[in-house]
C-alpha positions in Angstrom: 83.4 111.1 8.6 83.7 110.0 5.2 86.9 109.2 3.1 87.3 108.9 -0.3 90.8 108.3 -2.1 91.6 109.0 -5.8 94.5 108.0 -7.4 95.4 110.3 -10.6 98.7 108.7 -11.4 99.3 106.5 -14.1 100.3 103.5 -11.8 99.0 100.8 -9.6 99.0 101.5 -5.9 99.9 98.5 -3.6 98.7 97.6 -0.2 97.0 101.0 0.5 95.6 102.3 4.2 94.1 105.1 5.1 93.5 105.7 9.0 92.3 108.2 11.6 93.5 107.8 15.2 90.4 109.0 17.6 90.5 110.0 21.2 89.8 107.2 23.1 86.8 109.0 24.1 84.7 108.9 21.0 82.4 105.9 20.1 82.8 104.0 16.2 79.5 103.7 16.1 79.3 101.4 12.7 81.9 98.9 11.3 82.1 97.5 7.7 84.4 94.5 6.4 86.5 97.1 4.6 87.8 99.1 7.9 89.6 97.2 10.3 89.3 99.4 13.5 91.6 98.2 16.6 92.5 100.5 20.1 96.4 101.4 19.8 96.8 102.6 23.5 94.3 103.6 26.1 94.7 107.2 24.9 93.7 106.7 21.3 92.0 104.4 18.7 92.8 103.8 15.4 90.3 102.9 12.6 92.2 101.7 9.1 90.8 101.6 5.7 92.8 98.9 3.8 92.7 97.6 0.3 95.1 95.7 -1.3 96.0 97.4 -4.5 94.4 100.2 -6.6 94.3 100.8 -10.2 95.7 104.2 -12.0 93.3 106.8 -12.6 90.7 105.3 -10.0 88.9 106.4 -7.0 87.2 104.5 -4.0 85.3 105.9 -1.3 85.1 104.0 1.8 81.7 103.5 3.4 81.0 106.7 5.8 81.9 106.1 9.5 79.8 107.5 12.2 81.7 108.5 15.5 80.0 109.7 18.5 82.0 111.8 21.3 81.2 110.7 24.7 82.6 113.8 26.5 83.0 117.5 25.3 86.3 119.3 24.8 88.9 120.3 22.5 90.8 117.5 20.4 93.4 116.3 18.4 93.1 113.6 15.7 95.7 111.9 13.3 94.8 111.5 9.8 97.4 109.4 7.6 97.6 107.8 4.2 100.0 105.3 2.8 101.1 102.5 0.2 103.6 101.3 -1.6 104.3 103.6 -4.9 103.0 106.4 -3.2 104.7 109.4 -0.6 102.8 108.8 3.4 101.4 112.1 3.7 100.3 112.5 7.5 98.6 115.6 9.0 96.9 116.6 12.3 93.0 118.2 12.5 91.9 120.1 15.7 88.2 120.0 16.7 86.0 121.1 19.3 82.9 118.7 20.7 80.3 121.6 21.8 76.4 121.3 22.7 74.4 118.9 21.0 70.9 119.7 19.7 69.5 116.7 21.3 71.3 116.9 24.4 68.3 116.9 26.3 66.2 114.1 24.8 66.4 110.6 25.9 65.5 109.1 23.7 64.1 109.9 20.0 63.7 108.3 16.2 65.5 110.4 13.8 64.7 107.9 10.8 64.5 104.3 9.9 64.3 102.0 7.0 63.8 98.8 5.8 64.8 96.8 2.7 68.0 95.7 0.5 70.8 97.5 -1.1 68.2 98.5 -4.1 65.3 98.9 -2.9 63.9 100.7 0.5 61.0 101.8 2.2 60.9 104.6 4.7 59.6 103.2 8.2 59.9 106.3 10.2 56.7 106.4 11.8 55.8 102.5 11.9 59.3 102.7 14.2 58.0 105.7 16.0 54.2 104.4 16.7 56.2 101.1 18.3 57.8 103.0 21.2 56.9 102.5 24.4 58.2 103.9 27.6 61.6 105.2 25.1 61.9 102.0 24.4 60.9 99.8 21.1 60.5 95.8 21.0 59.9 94.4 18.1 61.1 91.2 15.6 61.9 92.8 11.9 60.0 91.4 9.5 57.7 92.1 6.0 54.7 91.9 7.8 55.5 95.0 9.8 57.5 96.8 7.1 56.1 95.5 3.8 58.5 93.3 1.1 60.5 96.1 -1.1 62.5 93.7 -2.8 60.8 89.7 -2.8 63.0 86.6 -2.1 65.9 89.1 -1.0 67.1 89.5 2.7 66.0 92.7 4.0 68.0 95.2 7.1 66.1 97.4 8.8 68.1 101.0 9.9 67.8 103.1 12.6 69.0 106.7 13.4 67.9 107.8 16.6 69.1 109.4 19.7 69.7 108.1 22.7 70.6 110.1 26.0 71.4 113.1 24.0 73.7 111.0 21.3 73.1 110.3 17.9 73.3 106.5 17.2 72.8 104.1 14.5 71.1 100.5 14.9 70.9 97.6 12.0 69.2 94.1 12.5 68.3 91.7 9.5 64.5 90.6 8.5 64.0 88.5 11.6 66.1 89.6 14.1 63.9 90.0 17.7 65.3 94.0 18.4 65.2 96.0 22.0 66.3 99.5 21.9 67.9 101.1 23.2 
């Protein structure tokens, strides 16, 4: 899920938020400093994009947000966008959660990487030649990865699947990891 918000007037938005409300029965499966995500009832769950104001003739787009369904059905979900100098505009998308490609694996490496916002290497099959028994242990480090970007803090990235679900795993250069 992705958002991205434009503003094509000639006018400062204030205090803008964007949300979603989710089924309680999907998983956020990443977080970031610009969403704050909170449960509203036992039913649903809202996750809010805030900022604080917005300059005319400017666009943001929020960090993507990965949600993973825990059950399948049919479902609702709430979309809704407001701020002051601007009209709330709220509308309602209908979805259906079917079969998942990898609903029979337990436990698989989709892709991995290591290094800082500029520069990356692709890990994928260092991650995959370190698990054992669908499982990996392992501390992040250079060594094991190699240094794309000296004297900076490095994250290493996961996407893999895990009982038929698609998830997403981040640890920083150092961090002693067990997955899943």
């Amino acid at each position: 899920m992705n958002f991205v918000f434009e503003n094509i007037e000639d006018r400062m938005i204030k205090n803008l938020e964007m949300g979603v409300m989710l089924p309680s029965e999907f998983i956020i499966d990443n977080k970031s400093d610009l969403i704050n995500y909170f449960v509203a009832t036992k039913e649903n769950q809202t996750i809010r994009f805030i900022h604080p104001f917005f300059q005319a003739r400017a666009k943001i787009e929020w960090e993507k947000i990965l949600i993973t369904p825990i059950i399948k059905k049919n479902f609702k979900s709430s979309v809704y966008v407001k701020a002051e100098n601007i009209l709330a505009t709220f509308f309602t998308i209908d979805f259906n959660i079917v079969k998942s490609k990898y609903e029979n694996i337990k436990f698989k490496i989709l892709d991995a990487s290591y290094g800082s916002s500029k520069y990356v290497n692709n890990v994928t099959e260092k991650i995959i030649a370190k698990v054992h028994n669908d499982k990996i242990t392992l501390t992040v480090s250079n060594e094991l990865f190699g240094d794309p970007h000296v004297g900076v803090k490095k994250k290493l990235f996961i996407h893999y699947v895990d009982n038929g679900l698609e998830k997403n795993f981040e640890a920083y250069e150092g961090t002693e990891i067990i997955l899943p």
